[in-house]
C-alpha positions in Angstrom: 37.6 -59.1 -27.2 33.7 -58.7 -25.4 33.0 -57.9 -29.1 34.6 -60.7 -31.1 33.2 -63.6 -28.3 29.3 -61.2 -28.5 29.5 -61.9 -32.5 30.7 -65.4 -32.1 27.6 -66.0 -30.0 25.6 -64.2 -32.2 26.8 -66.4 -35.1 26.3 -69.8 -33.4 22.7 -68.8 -32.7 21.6 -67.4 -36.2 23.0 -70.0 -37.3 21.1 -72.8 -34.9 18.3 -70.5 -35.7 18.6 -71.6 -39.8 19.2 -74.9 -38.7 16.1 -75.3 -36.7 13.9 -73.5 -39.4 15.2 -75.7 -42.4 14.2 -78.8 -40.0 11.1 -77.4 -39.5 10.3 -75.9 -42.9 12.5 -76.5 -45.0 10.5 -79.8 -47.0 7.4 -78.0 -47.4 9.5 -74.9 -48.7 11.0 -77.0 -50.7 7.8 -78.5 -52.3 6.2 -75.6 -52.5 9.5 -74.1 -54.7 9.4 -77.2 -57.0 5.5 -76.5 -57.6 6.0 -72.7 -58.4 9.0 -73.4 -60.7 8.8 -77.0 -62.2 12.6 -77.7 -61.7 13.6 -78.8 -58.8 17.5 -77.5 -58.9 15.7 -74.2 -59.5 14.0 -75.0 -56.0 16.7 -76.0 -54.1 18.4 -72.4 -55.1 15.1 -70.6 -53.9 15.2 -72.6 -50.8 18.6 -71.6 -49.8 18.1 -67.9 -50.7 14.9 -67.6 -48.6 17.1 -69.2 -45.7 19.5 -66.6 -46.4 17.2 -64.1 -46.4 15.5 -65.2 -43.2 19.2 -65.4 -41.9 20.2 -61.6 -42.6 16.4 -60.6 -40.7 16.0 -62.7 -38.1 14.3 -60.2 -35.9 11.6 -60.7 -38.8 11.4 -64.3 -37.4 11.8 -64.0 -33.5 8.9 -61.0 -33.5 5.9 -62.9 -32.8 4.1 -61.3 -35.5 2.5 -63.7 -38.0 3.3 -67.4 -38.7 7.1 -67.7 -39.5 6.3 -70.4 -42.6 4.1 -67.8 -44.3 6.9 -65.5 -44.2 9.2 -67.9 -45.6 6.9 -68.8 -48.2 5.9 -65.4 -49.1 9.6 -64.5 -49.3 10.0 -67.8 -51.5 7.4 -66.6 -53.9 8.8 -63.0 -54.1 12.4 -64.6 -55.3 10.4 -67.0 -57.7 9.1 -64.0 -59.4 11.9 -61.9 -59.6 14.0 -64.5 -61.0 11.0 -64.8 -63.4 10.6 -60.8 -64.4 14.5 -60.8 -64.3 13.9 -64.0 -67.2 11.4 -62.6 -69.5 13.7 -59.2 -69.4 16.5 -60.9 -71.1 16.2 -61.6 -74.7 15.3 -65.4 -75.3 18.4 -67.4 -75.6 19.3 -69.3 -79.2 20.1 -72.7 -78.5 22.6 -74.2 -81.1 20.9 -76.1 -83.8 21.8 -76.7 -87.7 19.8 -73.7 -88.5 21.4 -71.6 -85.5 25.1 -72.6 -86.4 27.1 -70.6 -83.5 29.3 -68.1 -84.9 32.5 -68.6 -85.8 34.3 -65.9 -86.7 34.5 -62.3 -86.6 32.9 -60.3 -89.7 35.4 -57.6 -89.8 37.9 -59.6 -92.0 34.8 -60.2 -94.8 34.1 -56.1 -94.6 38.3 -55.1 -94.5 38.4 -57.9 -97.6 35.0 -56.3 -99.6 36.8 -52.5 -98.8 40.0 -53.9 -100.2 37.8 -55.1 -103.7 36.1 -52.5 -104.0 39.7 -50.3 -104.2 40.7 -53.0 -106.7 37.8 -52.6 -108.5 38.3 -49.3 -108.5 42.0 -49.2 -109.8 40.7 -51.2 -113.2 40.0 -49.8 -116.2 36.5 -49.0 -116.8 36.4 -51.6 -120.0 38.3 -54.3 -117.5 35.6 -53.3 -114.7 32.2 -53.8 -117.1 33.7 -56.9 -118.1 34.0 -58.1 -114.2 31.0 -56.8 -113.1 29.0 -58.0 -116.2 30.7 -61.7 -115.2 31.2 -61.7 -111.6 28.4 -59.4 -110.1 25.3 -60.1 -112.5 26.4 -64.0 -113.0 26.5 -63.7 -116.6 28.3 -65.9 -119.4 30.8 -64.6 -121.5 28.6 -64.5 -124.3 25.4 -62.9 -122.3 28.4 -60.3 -121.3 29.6 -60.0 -124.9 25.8 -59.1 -126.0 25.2 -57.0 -123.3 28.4 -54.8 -123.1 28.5 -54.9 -127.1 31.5 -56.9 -128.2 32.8 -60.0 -129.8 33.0 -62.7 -127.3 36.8 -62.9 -127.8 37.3 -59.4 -126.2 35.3 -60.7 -123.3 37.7 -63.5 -122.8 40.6 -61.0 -122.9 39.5 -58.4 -121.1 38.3 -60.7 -118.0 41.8 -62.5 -117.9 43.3 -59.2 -118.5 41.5 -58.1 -115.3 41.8 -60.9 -113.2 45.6 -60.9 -113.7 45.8 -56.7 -112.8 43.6 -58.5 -109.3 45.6 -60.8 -108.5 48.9 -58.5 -108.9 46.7 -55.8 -106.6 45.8 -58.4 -104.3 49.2 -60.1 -104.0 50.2 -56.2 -102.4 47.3 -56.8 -100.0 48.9 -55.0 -97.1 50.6 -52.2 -98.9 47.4 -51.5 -100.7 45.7 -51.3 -97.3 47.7 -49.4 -96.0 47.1 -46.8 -98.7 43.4 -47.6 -98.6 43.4 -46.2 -94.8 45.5 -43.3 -94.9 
């Protein structure tokens, strides 16, 4: 019980002792703060940690040694500039603008759904395939396909519905497909 009512004591004197020093120093801590950092939220923070600082070492402030301010105001500068090193260690944050859109979704599905092509693609004839890839990949016409690959424009046409419908039936077995993708 001696112990309990010693740290109650303890605690209502630390704590008159904070008191007292934010009475005494606390406004030209606190302008000192604003004029290191430029934002004065910022120096309100610093304030309070240096006060908690000075509250967890108050032998530091009863010793006699040196003027209790500079101490505060060292300490004040020391948290200044690690909050600053801590800062300039983080990578720069992105704010959101029209040419930063945020992200909105997850990759993964665009990668799974170029995977699952890619199979498709795969499963096509070689003649359907050119066709697509002539069309599709190199953004050529039918007729720049047709001169390119060698045939009449018609077989073009054909062979690029042809494939497109063999697609579509692959595609419509999405999951099944997958699943043999992955195993």
């Amino acid at each position: 019980m001696a112990a309990l009512w010693s740290r109650t004591r303890q605690s209502a004197s630390d704590e008159a002792l904070i008191r007292s020093l934010y009475e005494e120093h606390g406004r030209a801590l606190l302008a000192y703060a604003v004029r290191l950092t430029s934002d004065h939220a910022a120096a309100e923070d610093v304030v309070q940690e240096t006060l908690i600082r000075a509250w967890r070492h108050p032998e530091v402030l009863v010793n006699g040694k040196g003027s209790i301010r500079g101490w505060l105001l060292t300490v004040a500068r020391n948290i200044i500039t690690d909050r600053y090193r801590a800062k300039a260690a983080r990578p720069t944050e992105v704010h959101e603008s029209p040419a930063n859109p945020p992200v909105e979704r997850d990759h993964a599905e665009a990668v799974v759904d170029s995977m699952f092509v890619l199979e498709a693609l795969d499963r096509l004839s070689p003649d359907h395939r050119d066709v697509l890839r002539e069309i599709y990949l190199r953004g050529r016409t039918v007729t720049e396909t047709a001169t390119t690959l060698g045939l009449p424009v018609g077989t073009v046409k054909s062979r690029s519905h042809y494939a497109l419908k063999a697609l579509r039936e692959i595609y419509s077995a999405k999951p099944t497909a997958l699943k043999e993708v992955a195993a």
